[in-house]
C-alpha positions, 0 to 999 in steps of 0.5 A: 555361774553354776549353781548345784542347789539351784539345778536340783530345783529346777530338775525337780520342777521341771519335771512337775511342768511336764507333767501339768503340761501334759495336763492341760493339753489333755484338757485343751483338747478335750472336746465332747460331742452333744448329740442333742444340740442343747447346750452344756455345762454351767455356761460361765466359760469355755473349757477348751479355751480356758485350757488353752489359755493354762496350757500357754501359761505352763508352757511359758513356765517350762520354756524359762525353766529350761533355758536356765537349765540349759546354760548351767547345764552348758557350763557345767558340761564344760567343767566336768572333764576337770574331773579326775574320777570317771565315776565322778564325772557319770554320776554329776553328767547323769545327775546334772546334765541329764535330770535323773533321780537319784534312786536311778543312778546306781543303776546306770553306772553299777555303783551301789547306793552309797558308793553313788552318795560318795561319787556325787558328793566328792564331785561336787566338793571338787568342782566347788573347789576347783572353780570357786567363782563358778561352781556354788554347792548351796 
C-alpha cells in the first residue's frame, strides 16, 4: 500500500536524520588531545561513548525510516508507467521516488511553479483513482 501523505513525512524525516547522524558522527568522533595529562570535563561521562551510544540510536531510526521508503517507493515505481502524462510521471518520480523538495522540481523538468502544483496534483488524484486499493492520497 502506497500512502502519499505517509511518503511526504517520511521524505521530510528522513532528511532531518541525516542530518542529526551527521551530527552525532561528529560528536562520536571528536576527540581532543590533553597536553597536561589532567583529567577533563565534569567526569560524569564519556562524550565519545555517549555519541556513539546517539549515533547507533539515530542510525536505528533512519535504517526503519528508509526501509519503509523503500517498498512504497518499489511499489509506487511500478505504478507510475500507468500514467499517461510524461510530466506527470517526472514530477510524482522526482517528488516521490527520488525525495525532492518542491521548490526544486520546476526546475529539473522546465515547469513553472504552478503548472508543477497542477502536474503533482493530477497525478496524484489519477493514481489515487486508478489503484484504489493501493494508492491512498491522505
Amino acid at each position: 500500500m502506497v500512502n502519499l501523505s505517509r511518503m511526504r513525512a517520511l521524505i521530510a524525516y528522513e532528511q532531518r536524520l541525516r542530518f542529526n547522524r551527521l551530527k552525532k558522527l561528529a560528536k562520536a568522533t571528536k576527540i581532543t588531545t590533553t597536553i597536561t595529562g589532567m583529567p577533563r570535563g565534569s567526569g560524569m561521562g564519556d562524550k565519545v561513548a555517549d555519541g556513539a551510544i546517539e549515533l547507533a540510536e539515530v542510525d536505528e531510526a533512519y535504517r526503519e525510516v528508509f526501509a519503509e521508503l523503500r517498498t512504497m517507493r518499489t511499489e509506487l515505481e511500478q505504478l507510475l508507467p500507468s500514467l499517461d502524462n510524461p510530466d506527470d510521471i517526472g514530477v510524482m518520480r522526482l517528488r516521490y521516488i527520488y525525495g525532492c523538495k518542491l521548490q526544486d522540481i520546476p526546475g529539473e523538468v522546465c515547469l513553472s511553479e504552478r503548472a508543477m502544483y497542477y502536474h503533482l496534483a493530477g497525478a496524484e488524484r489519477k493514481l489515487a483513482r486508478m489503484y484504489p486499493d493501493q494508492v491512498t492520497i491522505k
